[in-house]
N, C-alpha and C positions, 0 to 999 in steps of 0.2 A: 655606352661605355667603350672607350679604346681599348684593345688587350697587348699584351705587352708587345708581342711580334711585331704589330702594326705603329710603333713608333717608332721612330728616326732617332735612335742613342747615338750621343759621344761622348770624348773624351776632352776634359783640359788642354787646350796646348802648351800648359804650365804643366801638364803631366809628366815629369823623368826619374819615374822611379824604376829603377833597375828591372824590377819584376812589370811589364807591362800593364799585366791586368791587374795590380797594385793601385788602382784607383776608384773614383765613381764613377758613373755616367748619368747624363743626364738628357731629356729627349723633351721638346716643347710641343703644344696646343696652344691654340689661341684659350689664355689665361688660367693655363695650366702648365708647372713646370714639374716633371716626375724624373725622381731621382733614383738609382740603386745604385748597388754595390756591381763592379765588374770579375768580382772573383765568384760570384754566385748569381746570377742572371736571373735563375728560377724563383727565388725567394720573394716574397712582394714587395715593390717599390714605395717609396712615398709619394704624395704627389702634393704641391702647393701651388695658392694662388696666387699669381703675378705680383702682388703687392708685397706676401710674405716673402719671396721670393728676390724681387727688389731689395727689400731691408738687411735678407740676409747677408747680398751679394754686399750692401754699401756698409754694414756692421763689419763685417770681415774683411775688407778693401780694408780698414781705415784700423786694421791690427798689427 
């Protein structure tokens, strides 16, 4: 299991909300995409598999 320190988070470059940490982030493995919140770091992330992942990214593209 990866622990949260050892993933590589970022940011949207669609991100510009005033309040910086006003966003998610988000940090990949091969077919694992984990998501959290950037205003609370500590709390637990979600994490999905590349395919939910994909659908979500092309469901919301296409709103």
């Amino acid at each position: 299991m990866i622990g949260k320190t050892e993933l590589d988070w970022f940011k949207s470059s669609y991100s510009s909300s005033a309040n910086g940490n006003d966003c998610v982030e988000v940090a990949t493995v091969p077919g694992t995409v984990h998501v959290r919140d950037s205003k609370d770091v500590e709390i637990p992330n979600l994490a999905f598999g590349a395919d939910a992942w994909t659908g979500f990214v092309e469901f919301t593209a296409g709103a």
